[in-house]
N, C-alpha and C positions, 0 to 999 in steps of 0.2 A: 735567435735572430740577432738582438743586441750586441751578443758576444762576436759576431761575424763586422761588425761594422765598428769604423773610425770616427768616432763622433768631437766636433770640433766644443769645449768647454766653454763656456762663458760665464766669469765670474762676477757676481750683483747683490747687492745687500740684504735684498728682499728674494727670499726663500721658502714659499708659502707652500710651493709645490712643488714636484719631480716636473719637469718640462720637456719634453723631447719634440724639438720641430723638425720634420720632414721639411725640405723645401728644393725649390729649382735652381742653379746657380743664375739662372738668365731671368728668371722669373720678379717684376718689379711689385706685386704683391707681396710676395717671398722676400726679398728687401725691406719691404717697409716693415714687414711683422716679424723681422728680429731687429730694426731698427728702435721700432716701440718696444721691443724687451730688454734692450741695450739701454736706453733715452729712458726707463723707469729703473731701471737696476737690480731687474733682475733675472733671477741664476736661471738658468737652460741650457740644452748641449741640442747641438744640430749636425744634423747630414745632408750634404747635397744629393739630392737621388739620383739628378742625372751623373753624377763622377763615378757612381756603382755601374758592375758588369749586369748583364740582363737581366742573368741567371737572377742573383740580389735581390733586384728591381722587382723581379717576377716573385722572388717568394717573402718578401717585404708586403708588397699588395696583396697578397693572399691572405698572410698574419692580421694586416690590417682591415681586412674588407669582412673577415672573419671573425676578427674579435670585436668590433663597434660596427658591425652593420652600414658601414657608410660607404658611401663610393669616395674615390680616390683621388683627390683636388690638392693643389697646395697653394700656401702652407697646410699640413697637416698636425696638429699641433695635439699632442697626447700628452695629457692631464693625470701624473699620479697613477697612469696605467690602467685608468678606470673609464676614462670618458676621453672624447676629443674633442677639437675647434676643425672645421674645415672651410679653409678660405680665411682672407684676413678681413674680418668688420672689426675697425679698430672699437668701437662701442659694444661688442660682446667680448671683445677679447677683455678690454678694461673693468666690466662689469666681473668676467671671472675672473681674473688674474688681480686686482688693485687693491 
């Protein structure tokens, strides 16, 4: 699924984890939780979900809904490929990520 998608790079000093955020381009949650990964410095790559064709969209949430059990909110923020964030609480995000 990764290899199907353009993911936009972002480069930051602090490295601690593989970062992949799913997010909405319109979405001001979405905004603010790569703001705060940008504003602490660090490294992540993101996609906007809504600029993907359905088909994507559709087997994106499938992957995702499948492998961590969660329903499908943004940001979606997948941690090292092992665990997620769903939603931005800047206080769990900081707790994990800092």
């Amino acid at each position: 699924m990764k290899q199907d998608l353009t993911f936009i790079n972002e480069k930051g000093s602090r490295c601690n984890h593989d970062l992949t955020v799913y997010a909405l381009s319109t979405c001001g949650f979405c905004k603010k939780a790569i703001k705060f990964l940008k504003d602490n410095s660090i490294k992540f790559k993101y996609v906007y979900f809504d600029d993907l064709d359905s088909d994507l969209q559709n087997k994106i949430e499938e992957t995702l809904k499948d492998k961590f059990d969660k329903r499908i909110a943004f940001p979606f923020l997948v941690i090292d490929d092992k665990r997620c964030l769903v939603g931005f609480n800047q206080e769990e995000w900081e707790e994990k990520l800092l």
